[in-house]
N, CA, C and O atoms as CSV, one atom per row, in Angstrom:
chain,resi,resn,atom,element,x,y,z
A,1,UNK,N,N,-55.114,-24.718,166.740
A,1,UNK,CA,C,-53.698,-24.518,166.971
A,1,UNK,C,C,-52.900,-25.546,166.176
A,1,UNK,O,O,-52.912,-26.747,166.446
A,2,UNK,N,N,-52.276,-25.052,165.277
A,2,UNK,CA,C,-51.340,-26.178,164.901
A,2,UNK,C,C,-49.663,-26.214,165.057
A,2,UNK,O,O,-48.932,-25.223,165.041
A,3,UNK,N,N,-49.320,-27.375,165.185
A,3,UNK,CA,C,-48.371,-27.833,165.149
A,3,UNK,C,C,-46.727,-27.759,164.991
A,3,UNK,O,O,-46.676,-28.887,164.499
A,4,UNK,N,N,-46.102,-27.574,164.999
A,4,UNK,CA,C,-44.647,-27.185,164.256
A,4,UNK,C,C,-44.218,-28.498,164.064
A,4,UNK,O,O,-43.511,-28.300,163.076
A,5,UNK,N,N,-44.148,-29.419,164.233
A,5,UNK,CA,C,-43.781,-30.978,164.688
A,5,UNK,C,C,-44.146,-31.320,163.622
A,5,UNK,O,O,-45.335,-31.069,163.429
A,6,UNK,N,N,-43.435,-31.989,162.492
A,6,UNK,CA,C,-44.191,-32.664,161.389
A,6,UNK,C,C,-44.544,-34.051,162.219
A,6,UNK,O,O,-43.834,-34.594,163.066
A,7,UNK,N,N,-45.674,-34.416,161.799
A,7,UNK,CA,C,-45.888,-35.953,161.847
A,7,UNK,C,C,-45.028,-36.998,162.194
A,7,UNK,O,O,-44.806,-37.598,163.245
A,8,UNK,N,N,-44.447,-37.092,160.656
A,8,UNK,CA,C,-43.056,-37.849,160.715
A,8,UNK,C,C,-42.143,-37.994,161.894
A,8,UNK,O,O,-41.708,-39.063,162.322
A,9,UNK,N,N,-41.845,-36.516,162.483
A,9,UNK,CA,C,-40.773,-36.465,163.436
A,9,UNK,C,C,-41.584,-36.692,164.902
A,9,UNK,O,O,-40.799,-36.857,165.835
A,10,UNK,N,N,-42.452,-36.715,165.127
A,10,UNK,CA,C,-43.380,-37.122,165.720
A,10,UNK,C,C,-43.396,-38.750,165.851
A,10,UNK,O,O,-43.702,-39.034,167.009
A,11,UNK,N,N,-43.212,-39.700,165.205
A,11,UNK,CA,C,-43.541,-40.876,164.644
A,11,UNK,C,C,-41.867,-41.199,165.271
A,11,UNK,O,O,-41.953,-41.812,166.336
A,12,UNK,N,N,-40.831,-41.008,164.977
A,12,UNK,CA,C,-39.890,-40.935,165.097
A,12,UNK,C,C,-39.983,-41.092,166.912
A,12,UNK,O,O,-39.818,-42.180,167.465
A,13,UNK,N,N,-40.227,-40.003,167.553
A,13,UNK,CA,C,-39.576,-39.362,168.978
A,13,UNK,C,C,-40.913,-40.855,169.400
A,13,UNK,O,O,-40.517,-41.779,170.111
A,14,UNK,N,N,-42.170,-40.861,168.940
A,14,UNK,CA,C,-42.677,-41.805,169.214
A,14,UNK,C,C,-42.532,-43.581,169.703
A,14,UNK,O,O,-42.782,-44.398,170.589
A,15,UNK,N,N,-42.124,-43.445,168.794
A,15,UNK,CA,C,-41.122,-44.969,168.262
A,15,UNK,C,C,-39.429,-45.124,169.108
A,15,UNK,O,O,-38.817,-46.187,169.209
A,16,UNK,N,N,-39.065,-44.091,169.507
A,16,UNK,CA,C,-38.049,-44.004,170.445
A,16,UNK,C,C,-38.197,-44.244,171.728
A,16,UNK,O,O,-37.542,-45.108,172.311
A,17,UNK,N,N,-38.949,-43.607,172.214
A,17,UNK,CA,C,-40.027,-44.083,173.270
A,17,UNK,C,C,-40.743,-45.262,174.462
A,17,UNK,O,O,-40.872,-45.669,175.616
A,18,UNK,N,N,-41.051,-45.354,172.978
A,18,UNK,CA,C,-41.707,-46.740,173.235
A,18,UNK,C,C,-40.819,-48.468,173.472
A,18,UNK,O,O,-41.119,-49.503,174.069
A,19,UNK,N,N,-39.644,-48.018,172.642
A,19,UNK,CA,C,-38.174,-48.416,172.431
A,19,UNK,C,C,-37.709,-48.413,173.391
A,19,UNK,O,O,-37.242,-49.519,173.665
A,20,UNK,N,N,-37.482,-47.215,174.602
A,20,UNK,CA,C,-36.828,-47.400,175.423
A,20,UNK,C,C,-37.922,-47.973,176.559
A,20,UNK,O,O,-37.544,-48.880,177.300
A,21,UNK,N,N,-39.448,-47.370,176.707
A,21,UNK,CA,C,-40.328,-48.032,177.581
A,21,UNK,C,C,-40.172,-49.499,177.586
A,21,UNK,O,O,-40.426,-50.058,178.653
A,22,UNK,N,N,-39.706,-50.404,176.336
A,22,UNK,CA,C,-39.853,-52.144,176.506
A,22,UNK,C,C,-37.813,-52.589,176.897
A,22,UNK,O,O,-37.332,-53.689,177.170
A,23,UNK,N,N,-37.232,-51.481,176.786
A,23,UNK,CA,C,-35.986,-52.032,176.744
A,23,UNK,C,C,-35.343,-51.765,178.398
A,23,UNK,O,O,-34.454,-52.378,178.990
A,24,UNK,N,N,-36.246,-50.522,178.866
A,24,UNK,CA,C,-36.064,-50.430,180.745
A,24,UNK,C,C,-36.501,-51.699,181.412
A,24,UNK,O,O,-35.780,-52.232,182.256
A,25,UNK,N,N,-37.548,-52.150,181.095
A,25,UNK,CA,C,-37.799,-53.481,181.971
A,25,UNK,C,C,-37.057,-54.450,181.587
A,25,UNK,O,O,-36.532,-55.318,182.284
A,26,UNK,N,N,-37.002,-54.274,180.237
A,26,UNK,CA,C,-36.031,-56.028,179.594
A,26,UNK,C,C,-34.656,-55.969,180.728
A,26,UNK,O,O,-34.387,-56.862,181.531
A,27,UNK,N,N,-33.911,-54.708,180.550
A,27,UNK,CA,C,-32.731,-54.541,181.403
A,27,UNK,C,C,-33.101,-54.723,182.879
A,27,UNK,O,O,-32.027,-54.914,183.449
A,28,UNK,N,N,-33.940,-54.751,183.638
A,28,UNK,CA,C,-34.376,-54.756,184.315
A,28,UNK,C,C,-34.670,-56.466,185.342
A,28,UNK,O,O,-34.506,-56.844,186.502
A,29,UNK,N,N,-35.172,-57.046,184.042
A,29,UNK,CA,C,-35.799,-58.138,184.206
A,29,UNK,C,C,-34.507,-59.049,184.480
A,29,UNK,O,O,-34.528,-59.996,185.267
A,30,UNK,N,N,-33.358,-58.650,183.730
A,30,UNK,CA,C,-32.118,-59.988,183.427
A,30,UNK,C,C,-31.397,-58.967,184.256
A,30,UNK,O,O,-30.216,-59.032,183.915
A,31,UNK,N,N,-31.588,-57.844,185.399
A,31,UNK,CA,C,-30.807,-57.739,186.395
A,31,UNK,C,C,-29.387,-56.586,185.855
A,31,UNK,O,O,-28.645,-56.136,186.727
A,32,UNK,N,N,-29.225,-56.320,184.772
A,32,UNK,CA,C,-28.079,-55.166,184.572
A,32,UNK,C,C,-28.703,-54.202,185.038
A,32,UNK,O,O,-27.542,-54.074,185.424
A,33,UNK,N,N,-29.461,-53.198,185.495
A,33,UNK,CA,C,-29.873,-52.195,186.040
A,33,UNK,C,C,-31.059,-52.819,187.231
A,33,UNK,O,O,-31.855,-53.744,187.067
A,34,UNK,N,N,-30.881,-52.094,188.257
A,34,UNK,CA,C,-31.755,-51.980,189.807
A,34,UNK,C,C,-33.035,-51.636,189.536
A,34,UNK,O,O,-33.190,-50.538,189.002
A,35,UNK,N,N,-33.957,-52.269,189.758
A,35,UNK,CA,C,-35.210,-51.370,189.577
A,35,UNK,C,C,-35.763,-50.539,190.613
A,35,UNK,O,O,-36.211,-50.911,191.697
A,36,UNK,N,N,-35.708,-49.760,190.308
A,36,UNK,CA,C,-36.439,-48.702,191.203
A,36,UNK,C,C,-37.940,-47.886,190.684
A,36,UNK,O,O,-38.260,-47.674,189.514
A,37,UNK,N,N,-38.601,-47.571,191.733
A,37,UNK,CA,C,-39.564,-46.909,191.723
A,37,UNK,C,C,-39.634,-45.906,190.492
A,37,UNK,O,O,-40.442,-45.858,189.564
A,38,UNK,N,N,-38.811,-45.322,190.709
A,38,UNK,CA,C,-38.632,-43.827,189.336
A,38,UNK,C,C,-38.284,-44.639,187.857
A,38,UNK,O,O,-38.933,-44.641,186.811
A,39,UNK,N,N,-37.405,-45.108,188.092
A,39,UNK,CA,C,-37.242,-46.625,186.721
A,39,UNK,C,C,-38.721,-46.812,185.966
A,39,UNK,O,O,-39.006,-46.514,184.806
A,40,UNK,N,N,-39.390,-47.277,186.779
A,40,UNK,CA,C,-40.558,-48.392,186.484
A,40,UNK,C,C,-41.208,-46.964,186.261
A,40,UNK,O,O,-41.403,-47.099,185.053
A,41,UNK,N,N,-41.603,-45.916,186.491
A,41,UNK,CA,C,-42.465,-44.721,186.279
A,41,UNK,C,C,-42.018,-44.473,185.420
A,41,UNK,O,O,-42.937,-44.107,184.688
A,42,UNK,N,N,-40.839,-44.376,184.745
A,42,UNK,CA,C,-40.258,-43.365,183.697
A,42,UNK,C,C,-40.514,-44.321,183.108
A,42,UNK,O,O,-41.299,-44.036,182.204
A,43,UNK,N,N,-40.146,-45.861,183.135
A,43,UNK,CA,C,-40.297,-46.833,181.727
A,43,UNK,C,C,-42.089,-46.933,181.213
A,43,UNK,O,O,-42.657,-47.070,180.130
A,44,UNK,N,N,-42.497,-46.793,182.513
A,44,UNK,CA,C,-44.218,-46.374,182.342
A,44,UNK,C,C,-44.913,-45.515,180.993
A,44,UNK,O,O,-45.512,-45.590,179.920
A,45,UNK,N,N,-44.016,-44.279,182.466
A,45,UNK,CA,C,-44.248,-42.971,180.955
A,45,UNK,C,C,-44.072,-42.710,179.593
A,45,UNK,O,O,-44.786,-42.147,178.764
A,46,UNK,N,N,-42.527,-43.448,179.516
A,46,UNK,CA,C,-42.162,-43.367,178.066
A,46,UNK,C,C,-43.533,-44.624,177.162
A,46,UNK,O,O,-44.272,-44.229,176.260
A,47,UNK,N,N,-43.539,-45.329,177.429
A,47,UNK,CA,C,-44.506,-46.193,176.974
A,47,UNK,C,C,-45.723,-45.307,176.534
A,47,UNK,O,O,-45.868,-45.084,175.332
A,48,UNK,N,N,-46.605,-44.791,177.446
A,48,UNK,CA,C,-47.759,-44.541,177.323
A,48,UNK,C,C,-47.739,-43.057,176.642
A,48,UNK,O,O,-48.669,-42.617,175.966
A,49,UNK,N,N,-46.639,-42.421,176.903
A,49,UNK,CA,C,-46.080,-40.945,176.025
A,49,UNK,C,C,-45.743,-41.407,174.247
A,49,UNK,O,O,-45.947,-40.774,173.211
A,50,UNK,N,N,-45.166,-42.747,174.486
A,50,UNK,CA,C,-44.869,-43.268,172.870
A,50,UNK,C,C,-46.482,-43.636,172.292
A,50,UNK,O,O,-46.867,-43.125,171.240
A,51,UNK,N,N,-47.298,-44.493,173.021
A,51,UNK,CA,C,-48.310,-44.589,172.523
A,51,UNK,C,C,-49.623,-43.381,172.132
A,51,UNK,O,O,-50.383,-43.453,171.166
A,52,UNK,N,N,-49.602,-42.349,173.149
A,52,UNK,CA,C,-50.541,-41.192,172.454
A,52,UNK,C,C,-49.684,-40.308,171.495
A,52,UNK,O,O,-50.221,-39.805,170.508
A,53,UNK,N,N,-48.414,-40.117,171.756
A,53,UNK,CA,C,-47.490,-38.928,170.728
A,53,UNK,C,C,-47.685,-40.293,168.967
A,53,UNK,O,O,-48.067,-39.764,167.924
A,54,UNK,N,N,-47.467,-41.394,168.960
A,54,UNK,CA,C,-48.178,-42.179,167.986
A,54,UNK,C,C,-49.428,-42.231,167.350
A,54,UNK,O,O,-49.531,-42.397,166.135
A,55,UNK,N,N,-50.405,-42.096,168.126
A,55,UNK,CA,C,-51.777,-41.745,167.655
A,55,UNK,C,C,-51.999,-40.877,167.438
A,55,UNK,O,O,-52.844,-40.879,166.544
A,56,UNK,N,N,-51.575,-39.375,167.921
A,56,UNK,CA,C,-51.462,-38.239,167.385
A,56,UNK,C,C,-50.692,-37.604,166.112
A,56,UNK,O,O,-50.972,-36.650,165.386
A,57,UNK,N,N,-49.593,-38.526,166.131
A,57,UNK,CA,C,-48.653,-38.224,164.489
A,57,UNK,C,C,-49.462,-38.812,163.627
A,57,UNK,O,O,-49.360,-38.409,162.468
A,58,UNK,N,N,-50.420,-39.841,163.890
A,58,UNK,CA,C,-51.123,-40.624,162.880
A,58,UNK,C,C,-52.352,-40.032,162.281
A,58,UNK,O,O,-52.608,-40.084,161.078
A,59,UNK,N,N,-53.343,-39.278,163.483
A,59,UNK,CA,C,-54.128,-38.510,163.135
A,59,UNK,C,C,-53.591,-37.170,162.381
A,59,UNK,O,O,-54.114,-36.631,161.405
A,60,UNK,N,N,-52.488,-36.792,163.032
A,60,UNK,CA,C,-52.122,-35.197,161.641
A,60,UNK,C,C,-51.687,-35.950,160.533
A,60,UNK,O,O,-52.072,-35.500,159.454
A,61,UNK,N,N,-50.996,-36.969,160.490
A,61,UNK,CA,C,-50.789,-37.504,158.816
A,61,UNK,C,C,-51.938,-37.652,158.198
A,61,UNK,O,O,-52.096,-37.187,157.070
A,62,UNK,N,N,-53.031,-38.404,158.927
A,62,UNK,CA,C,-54.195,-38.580,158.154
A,62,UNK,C,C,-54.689,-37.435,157.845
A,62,UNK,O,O,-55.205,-37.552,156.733
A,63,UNK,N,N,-54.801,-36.422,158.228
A,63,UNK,CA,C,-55.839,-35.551,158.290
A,63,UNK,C,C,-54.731,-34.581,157.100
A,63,UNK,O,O,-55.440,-33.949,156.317
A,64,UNK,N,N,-53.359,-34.388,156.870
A,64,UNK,CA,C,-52.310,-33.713,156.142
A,64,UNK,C,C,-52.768,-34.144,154.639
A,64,UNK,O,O,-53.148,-33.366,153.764
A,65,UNK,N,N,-52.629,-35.766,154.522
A,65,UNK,CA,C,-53.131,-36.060,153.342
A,65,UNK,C,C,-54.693,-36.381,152.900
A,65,UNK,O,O,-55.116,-36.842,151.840
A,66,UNK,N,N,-55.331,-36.008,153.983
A,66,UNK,CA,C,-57.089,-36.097,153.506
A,66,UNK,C,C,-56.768,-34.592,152.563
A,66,UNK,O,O,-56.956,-34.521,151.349
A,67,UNK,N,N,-56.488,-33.976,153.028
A,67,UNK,CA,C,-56.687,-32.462,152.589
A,67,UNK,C,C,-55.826,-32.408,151.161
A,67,UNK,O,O,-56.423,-32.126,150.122
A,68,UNK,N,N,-54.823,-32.606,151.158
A,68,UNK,CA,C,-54.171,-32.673,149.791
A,68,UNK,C,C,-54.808,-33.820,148.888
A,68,UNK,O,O,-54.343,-33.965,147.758
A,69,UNK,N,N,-55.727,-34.550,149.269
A,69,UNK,CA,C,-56.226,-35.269,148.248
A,69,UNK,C,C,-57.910,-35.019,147.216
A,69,UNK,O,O,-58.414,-35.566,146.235
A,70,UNK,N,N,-58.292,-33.869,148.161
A,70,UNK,CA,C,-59.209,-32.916,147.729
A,70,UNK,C,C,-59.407,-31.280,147.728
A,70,UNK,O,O,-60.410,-30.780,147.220
């Protein structure tokens, strides 16, 4: 099954992610936002959603240009 998602944009939504997973606790930590239960899950998720949607844009890039290089 492949993809519609280039890599790239993949890498992108990735990196956004992960962006907001370290920037929920930072806000968090110095007290401008409440932490709550759903907070800390969603800052969870986005984290660990940025880290496999990352390893996965990385493996179709690799595998995009293995093929165009033979």
């Amino acid at each position: 099954m492949r993809s519609e998602i280039p890599p790239g944009r993949l890498f992108i939504i990735a990196f956004v992610l992960l962006v907001l997973g370290w920037i929920f606790p930072f806000l968090m930590m110095i007290r401008l936002i409440e932490s709550t239960f759903w907070l800390n899950f969603l800052s969870f998720g986005a984290q660990v959603a940025g880290i496999f949607l990352g390893f996965i844009a990385t493996t179709m890039y690799i595998r995009m240009n293995r093929r165009q290089d033979h």
